[in-house]
PQR file with spaces between the fields and no chain letter, atoms N, CA, C, O and H, PARSE charges and radii, in Angstrom:
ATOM       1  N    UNK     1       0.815   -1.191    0.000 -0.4000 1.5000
ATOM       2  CA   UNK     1       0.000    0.000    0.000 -0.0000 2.0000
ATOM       3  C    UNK     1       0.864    1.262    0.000  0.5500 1.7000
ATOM       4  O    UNK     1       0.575    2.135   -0.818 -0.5500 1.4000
ATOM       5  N    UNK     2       1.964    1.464    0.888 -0.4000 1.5000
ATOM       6  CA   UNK     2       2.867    2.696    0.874 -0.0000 2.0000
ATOM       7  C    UNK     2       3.462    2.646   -0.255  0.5500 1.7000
ATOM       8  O    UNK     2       3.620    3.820   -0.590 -0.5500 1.4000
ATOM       9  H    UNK     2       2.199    0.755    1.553  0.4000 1.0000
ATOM      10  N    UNK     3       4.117    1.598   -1.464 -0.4000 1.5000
ATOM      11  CA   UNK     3       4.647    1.549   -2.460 -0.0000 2.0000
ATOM      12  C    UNK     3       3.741    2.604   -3.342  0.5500 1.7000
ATOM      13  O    UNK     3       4.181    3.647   -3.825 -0.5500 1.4000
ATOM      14  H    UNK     3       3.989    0.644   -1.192  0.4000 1.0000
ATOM      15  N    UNK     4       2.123    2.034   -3.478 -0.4000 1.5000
ATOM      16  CA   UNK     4       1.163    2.811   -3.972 -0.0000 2.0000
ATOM      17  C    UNK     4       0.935    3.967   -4.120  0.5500 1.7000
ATOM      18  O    UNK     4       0.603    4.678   -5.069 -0.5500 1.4000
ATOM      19  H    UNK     4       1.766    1.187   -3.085  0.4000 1.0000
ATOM      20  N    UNK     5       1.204    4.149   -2.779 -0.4000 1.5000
ATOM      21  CA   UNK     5       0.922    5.705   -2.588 -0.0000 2.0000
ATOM      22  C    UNK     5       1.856    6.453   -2.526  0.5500 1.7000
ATOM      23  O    UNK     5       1.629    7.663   -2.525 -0.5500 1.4000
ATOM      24  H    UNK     5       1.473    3.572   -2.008  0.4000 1.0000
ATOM      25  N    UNK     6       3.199    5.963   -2.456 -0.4000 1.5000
ATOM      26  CA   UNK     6       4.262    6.820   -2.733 -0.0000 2.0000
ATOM      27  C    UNK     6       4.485    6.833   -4.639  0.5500 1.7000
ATOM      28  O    UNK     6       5.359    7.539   -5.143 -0.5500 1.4000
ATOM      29  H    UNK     6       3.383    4.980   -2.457  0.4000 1.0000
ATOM      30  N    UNK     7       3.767    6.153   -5.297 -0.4000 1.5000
ATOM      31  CA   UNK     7       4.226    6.032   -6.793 -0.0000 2.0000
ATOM      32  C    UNK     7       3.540    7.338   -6.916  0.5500 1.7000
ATOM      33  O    UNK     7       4.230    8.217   -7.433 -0.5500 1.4000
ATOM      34  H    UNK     7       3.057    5.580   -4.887  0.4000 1.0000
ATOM      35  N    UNK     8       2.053    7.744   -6.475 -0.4000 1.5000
ATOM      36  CA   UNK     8       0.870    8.088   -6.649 -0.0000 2.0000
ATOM      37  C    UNK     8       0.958    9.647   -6.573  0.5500 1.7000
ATOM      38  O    UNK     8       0.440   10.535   -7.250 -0.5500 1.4000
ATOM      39  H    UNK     8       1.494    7.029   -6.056  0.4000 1.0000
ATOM      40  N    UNK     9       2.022    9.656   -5.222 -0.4000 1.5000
ATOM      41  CA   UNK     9       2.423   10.834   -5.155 -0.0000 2.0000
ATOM      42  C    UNK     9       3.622   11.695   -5.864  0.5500 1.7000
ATOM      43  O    UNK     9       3.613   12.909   -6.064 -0.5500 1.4000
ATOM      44  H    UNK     9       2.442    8.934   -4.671  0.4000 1.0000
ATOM      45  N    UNK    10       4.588   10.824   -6.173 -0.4000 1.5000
ATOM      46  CA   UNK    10       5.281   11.058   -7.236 -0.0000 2.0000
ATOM      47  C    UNK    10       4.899   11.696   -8.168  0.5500 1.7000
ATOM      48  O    UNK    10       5.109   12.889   -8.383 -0.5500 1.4000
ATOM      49  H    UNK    10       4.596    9.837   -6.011  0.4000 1.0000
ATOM      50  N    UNK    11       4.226   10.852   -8.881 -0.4000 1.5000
ATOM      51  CA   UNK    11       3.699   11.306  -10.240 -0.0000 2.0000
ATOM      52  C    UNK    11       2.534   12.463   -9.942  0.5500 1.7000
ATOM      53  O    UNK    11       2.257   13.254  -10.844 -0.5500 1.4000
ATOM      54  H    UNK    11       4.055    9.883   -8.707  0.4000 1.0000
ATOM      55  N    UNK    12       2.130   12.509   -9.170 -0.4000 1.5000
ATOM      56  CA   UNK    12       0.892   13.588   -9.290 -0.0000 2.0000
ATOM      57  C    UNK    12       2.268   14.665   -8.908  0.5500 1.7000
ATOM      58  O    UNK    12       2.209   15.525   -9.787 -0.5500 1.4000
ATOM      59  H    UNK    12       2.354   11.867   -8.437  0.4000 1.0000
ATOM      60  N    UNK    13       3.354   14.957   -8.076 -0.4000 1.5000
ATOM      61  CA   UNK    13       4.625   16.016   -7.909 -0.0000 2.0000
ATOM      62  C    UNK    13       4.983   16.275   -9.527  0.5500 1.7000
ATOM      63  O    UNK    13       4.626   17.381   -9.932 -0.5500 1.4000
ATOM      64  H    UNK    13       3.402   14.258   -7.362  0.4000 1.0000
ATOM      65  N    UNK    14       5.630   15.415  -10.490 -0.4000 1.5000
ATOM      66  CA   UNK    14       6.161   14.813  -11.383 -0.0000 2.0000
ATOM      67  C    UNK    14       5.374   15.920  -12.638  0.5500 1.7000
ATOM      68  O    UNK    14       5.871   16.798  -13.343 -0.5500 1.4000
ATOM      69  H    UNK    14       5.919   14.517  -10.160  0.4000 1.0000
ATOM      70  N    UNK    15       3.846   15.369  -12.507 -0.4000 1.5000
ATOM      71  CA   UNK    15       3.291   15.528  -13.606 -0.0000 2.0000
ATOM      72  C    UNK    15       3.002   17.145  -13.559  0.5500 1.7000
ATOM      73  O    UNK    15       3.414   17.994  -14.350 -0.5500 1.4000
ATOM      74  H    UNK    15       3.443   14.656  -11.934  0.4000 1.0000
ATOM      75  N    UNK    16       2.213   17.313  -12.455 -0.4000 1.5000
ATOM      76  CA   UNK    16       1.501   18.905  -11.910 -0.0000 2.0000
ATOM      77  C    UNK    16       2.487   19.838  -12.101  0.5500 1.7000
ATOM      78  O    UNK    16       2.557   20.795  -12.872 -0.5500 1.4000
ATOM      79  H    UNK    16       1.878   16.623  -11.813  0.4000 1.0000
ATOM      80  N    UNK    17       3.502   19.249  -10.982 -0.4000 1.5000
ATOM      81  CA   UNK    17       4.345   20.296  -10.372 -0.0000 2.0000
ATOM      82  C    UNK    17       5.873   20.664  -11.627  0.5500 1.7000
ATOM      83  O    UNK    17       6.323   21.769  -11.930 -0.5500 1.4000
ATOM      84  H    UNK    17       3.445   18.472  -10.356  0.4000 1.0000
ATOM      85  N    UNK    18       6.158   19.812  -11.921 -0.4000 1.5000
ATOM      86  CA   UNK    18       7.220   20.011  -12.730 -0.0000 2.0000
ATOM      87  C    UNK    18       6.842   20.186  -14.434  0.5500 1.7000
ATOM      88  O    UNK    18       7.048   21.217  -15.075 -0.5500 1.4000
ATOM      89  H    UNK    18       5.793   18.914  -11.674  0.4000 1.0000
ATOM      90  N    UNK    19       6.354   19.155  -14.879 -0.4000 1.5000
ATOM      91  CA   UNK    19       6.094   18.887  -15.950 -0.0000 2.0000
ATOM      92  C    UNK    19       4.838   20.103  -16.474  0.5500 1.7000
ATOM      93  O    UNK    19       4.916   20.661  -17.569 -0.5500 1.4000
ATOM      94  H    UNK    19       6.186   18.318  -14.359  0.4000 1.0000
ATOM      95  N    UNK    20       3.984   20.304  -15.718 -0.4000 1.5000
ATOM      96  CA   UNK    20       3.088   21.637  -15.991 -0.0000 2.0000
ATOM      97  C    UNK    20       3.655   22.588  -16.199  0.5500 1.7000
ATOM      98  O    UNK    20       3.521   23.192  -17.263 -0.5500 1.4000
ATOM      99  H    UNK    20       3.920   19.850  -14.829  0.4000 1.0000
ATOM     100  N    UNK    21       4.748   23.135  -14.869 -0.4000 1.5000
ATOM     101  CA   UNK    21       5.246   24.303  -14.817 -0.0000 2.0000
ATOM     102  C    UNK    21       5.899   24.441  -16.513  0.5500 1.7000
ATOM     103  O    UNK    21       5.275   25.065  -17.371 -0.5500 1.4000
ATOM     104  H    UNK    21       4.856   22.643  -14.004  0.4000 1.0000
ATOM     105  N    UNK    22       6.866   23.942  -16.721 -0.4000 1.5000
ATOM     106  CA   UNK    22       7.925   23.714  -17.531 -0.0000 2.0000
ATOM     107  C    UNK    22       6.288   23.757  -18.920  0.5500 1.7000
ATOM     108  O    UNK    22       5.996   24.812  -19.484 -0.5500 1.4000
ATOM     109  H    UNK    22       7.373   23.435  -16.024  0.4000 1.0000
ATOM     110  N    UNK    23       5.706   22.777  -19.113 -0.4000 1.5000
ATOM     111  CA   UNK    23       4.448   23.179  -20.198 -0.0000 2.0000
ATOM     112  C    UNK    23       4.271   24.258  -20.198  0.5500 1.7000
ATOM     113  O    UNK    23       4.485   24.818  -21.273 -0.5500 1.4000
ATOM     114  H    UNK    23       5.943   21.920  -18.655  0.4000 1.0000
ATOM     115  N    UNK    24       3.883   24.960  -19.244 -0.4000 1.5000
ATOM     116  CA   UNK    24       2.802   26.423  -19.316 -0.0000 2.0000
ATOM     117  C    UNK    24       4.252   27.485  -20.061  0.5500 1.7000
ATOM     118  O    UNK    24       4.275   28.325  -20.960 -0.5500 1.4000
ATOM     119  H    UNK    24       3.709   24.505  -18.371  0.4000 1.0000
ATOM     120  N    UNK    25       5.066   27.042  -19.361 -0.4000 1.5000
ATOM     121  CA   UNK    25       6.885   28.349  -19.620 -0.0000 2.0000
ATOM     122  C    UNK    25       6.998   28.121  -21.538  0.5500 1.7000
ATOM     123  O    UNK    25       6.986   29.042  -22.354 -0.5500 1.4000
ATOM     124  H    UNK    25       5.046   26.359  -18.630  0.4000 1.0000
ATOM     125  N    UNK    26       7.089   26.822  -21.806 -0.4000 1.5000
ATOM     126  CA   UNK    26       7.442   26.236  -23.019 -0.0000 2.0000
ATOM     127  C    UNK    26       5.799   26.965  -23.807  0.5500 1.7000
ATOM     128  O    UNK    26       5.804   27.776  -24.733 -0.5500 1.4000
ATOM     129  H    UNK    26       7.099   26.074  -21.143  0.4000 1.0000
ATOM     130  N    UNK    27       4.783   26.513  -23.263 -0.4000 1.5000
ATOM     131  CA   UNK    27       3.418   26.836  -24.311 -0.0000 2.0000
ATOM     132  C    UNK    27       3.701   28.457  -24.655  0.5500 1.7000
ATOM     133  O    UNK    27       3.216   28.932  -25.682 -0.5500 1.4000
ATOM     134  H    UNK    27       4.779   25.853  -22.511  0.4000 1.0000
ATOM     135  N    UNK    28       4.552   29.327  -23.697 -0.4000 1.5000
ATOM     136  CA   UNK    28       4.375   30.651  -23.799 -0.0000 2.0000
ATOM     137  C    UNK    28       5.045   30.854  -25.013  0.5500 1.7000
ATOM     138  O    UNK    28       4.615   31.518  -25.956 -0.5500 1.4000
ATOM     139  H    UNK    28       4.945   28.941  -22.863  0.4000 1.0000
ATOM     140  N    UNK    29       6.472   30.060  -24.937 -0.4000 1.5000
ATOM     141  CA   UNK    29       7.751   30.107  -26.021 -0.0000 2.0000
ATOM     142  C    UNK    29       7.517   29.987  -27.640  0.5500 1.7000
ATOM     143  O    UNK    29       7.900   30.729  -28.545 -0.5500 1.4000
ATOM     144  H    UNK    29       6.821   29.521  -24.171  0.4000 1.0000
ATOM     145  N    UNK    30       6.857   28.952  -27.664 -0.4000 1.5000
ATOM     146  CA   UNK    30       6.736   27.829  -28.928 -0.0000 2.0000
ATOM     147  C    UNK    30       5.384   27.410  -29.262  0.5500 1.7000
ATOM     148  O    UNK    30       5.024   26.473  -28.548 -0.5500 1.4000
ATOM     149  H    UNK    30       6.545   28.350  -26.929  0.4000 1.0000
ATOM     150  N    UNK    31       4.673   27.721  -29.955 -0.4000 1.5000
ATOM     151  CA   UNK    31       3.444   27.161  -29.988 -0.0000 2.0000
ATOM     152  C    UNK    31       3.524   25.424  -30.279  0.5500 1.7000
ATOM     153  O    UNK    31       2.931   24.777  -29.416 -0.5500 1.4000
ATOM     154  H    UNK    31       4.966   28.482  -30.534  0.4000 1.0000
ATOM     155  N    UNK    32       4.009   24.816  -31.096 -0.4000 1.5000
ATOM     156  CA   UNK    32       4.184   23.743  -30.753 -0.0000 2.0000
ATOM     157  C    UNK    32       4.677   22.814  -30.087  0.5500 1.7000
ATOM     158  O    UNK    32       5.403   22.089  -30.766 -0.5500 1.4000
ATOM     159  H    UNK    32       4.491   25.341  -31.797  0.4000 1.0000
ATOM     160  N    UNK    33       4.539   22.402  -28.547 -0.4000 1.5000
ATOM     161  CA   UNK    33       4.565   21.970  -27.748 -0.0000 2.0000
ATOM     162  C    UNK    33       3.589   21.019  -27.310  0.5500 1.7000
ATOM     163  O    UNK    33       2.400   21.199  -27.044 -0.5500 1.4000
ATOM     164  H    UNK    33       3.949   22.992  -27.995  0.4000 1.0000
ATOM     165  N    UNK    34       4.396   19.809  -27.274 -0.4000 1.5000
ATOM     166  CA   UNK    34       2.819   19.038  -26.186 -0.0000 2.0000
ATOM     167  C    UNK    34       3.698   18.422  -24.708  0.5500 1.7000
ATOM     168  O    UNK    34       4.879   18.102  -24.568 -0.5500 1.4000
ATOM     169  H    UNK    34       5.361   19.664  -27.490  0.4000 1.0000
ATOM     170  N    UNK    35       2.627   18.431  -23.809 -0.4000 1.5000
ATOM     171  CA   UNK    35       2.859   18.234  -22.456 -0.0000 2.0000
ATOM     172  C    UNK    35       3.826   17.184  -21.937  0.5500 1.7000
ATOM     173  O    UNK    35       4.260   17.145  -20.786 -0.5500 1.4000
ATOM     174  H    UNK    35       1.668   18.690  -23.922  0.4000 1.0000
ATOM     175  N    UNK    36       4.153   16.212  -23.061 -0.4000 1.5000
ATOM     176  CA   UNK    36       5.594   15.361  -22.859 -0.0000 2.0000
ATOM     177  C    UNK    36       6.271   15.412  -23.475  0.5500 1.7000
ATOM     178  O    UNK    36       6.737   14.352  -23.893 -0.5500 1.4000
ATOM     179  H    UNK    36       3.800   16.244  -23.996  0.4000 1.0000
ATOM     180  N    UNK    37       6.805   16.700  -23.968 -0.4000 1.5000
ATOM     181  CA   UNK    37       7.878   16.861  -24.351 -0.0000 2.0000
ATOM     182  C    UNK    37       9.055   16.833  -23.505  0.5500 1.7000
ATOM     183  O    UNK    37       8.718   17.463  -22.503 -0.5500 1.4000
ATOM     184  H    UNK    37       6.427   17.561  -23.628  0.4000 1.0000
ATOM     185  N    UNK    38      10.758   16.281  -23.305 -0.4000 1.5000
ATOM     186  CA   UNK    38      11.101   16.511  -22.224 -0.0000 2.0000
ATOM     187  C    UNK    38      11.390   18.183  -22.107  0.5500 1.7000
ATOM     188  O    UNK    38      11.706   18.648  -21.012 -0.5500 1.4000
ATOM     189  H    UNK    38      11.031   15.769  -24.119  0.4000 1.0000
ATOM     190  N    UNK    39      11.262   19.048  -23.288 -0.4000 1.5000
ATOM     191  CA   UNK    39      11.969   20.201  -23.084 -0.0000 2.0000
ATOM     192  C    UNK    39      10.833   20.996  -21.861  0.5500 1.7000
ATOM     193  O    UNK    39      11.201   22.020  -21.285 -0.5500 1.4000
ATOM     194  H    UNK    39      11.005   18.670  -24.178  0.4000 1.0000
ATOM     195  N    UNK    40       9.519   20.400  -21.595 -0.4000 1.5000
ATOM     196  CA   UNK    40       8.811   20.999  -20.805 -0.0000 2.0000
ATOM     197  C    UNK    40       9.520   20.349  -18.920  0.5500 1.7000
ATOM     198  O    UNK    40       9.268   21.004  -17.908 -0.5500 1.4000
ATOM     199  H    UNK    40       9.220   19.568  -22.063  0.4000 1.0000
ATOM     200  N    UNK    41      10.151   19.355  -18.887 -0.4000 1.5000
ATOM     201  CA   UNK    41      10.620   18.732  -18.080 -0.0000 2.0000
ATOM     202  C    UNK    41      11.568   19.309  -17.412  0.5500 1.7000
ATOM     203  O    UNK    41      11.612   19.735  -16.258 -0.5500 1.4000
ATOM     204  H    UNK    41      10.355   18.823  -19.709  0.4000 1.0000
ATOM     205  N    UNK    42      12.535   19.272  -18.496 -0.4000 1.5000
ATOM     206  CA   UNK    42      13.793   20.582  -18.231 -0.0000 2.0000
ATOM     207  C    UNK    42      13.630   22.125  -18.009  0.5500 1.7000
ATOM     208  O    UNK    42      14.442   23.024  -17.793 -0.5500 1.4000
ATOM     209  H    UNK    42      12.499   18.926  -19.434  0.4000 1.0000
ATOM     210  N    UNK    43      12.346   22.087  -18.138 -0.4000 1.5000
ATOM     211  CA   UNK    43      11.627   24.096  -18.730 -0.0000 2.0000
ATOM     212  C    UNK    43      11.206   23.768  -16.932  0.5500 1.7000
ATOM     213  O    UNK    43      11.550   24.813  -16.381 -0.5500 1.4000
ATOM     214  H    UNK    43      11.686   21.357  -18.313  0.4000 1.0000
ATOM     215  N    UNK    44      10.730   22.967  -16.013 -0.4000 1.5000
ATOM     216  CA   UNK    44      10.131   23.266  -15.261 -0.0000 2.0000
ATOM     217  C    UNK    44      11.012   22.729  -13.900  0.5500 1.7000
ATOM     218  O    UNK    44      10.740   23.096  -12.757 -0.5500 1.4000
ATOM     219  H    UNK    44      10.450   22.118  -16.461  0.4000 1.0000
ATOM     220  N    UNK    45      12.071   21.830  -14.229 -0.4000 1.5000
ATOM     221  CA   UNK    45      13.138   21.731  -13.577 -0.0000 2.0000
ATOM     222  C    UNK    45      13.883   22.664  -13.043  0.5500 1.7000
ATOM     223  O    UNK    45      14.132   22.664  -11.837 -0.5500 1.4000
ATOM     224  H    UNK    45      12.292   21.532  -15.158  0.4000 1.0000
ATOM     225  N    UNK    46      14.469   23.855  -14.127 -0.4000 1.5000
ATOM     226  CA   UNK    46      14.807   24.544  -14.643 -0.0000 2.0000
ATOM     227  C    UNK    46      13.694   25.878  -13.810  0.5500 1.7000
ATOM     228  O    UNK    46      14.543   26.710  -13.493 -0.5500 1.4000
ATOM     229  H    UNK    46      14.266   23.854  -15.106  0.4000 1.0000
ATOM     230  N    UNK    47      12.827   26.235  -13.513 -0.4000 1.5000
ATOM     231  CA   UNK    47      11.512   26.886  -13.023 -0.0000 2.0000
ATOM     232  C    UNK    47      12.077   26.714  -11.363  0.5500 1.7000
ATOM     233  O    UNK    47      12.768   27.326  -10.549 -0.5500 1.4000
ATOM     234  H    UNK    47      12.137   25.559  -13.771  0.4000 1.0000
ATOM     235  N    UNK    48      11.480   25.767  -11.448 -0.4000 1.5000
ATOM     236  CA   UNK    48      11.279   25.163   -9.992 -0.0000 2.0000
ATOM     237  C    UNK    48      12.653   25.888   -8.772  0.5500 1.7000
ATOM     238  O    UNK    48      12.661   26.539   -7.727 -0.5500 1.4000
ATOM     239  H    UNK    48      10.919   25.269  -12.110  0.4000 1.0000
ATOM     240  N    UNK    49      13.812   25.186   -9.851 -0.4000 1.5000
ATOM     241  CA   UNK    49      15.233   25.901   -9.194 -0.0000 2.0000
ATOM     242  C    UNK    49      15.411   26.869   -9.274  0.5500 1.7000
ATOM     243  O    UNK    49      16.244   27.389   -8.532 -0.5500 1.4000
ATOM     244  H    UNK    49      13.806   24.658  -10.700  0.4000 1.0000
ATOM     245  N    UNK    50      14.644   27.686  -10.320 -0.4000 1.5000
ATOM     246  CA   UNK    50      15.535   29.317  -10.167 -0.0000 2.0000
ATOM     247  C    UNK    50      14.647   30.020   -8.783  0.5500 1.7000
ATOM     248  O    UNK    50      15.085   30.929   -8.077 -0.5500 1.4000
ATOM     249  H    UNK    50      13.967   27.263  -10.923  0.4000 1.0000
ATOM     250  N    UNK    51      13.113   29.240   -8.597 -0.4000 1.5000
ATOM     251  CA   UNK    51      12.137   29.748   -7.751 -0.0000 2.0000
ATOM     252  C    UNK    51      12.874   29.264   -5.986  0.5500 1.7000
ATOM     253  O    UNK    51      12.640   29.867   -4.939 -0.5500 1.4000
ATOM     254  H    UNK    51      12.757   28.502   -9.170  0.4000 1.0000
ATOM     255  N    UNK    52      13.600   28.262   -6.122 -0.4000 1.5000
ATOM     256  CA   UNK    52      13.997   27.741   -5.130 -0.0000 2.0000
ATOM     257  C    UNK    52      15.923   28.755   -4.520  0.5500 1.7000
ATOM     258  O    UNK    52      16.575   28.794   -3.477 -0.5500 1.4000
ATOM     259  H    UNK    52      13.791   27.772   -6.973  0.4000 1.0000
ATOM     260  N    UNK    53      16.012   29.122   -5.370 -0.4000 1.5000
ATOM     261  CA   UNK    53      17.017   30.073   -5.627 -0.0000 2.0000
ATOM     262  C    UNK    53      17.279   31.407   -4.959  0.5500 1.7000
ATOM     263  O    UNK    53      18.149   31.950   -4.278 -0.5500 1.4000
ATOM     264  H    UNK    53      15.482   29.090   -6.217  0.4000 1.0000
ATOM     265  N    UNK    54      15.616   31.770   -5.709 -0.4000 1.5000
ATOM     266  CA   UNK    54      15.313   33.300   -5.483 -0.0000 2.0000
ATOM     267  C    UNK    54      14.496   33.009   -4.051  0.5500 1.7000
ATOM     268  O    UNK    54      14.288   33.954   -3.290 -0.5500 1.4000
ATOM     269  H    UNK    54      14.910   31.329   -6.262  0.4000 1.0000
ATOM     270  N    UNK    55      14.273   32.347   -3.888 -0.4000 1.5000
ATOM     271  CA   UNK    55      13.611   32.129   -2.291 -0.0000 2.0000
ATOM     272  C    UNK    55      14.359   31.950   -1.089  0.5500 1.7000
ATOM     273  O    UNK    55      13.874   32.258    0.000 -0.5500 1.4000
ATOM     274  H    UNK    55      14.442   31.579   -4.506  0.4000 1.0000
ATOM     275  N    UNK    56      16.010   31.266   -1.261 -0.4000 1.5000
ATOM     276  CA   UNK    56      16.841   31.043   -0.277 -0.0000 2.0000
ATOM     277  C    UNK    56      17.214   33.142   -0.443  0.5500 1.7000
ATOM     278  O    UNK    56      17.230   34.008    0.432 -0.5500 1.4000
ATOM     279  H    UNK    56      16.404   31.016   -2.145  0.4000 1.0000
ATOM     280  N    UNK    57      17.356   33.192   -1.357 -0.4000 1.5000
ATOM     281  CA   UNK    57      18.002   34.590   -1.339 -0.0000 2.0000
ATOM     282  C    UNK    57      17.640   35.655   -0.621  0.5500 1.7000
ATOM     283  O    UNK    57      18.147   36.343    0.265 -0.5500 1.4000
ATOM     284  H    UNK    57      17.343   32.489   -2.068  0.4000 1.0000
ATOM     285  N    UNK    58      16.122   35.607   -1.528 -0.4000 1.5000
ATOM     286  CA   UNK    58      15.383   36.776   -0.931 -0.0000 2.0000
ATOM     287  C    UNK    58      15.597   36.691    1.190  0.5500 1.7000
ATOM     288  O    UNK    58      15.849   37.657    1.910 -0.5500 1.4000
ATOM     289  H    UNK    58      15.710   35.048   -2.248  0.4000 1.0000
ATOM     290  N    UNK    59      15.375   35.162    1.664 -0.4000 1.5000
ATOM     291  CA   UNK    59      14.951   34.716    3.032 -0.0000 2.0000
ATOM     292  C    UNK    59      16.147   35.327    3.286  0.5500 1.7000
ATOM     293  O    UNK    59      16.003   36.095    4.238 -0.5500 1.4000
ATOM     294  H    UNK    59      15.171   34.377    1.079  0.4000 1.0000
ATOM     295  N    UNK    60      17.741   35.331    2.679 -0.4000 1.5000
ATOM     296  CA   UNK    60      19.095   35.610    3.598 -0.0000 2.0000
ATOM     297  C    UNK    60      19.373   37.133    3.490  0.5500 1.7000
ATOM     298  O    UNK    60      20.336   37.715    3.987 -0.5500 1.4000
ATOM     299  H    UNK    60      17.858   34.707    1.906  0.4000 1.0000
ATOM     300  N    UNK    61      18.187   37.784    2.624 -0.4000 1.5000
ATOM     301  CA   UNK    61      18.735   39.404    2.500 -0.0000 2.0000
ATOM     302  C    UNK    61      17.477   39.708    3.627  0.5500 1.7000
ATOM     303  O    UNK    61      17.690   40.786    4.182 -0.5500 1.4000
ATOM     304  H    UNK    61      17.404   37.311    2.220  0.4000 1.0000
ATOM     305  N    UNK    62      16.119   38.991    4.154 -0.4000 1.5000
ATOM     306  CA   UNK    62      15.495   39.392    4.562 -0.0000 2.0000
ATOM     307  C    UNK    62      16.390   39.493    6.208  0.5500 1.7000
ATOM     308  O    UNK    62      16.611   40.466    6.929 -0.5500 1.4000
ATOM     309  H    UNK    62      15.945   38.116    3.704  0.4000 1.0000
ATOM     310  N    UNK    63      16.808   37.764    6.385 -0.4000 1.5000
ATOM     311  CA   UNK    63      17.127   37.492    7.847 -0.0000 2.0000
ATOM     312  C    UNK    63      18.294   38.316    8.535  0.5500 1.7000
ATOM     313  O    UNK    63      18.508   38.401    9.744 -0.5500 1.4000
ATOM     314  H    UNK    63      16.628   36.974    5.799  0.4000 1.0000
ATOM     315  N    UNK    64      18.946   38.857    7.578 -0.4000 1.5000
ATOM     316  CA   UNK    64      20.124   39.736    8.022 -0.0000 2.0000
ATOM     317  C    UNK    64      19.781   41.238    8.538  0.5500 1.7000
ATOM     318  O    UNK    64      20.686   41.987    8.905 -0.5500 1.4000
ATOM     319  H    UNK    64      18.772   38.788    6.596  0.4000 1.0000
């Protein structure tokens, strides 16, 4: 059952969270795009980190 639900959750992270982001960035770019492309994979990989980036940053110019 935890195998399950850890696949379950994966992929719903996987699909939503990465693979969307990286779609919606790429749909803006290129009109031809479909949702498994990997360049939407890398587009939201790529998203995710610069957001994870600008968030440690912003927190160490705030905490000082």
């Amino acid at each position: 059952m935890a195998r399950i639900a850890g696949r379950l959750l994966f992929e719903l992270f996987v699909e939503c969270m990465i693979r969307g982001a990286g779609y919606l960035l790429v749909r803006t770019l290129r009109i031809k795009a479909g949702p498994d492309d990997t360049i939407c994979v890398v587009a939201g990989l790529l998203f995710w980190t610069g957001i994870g980036i600008g968030s440690y940053v912003v927190y160490r110019a705030v905490s000082t």
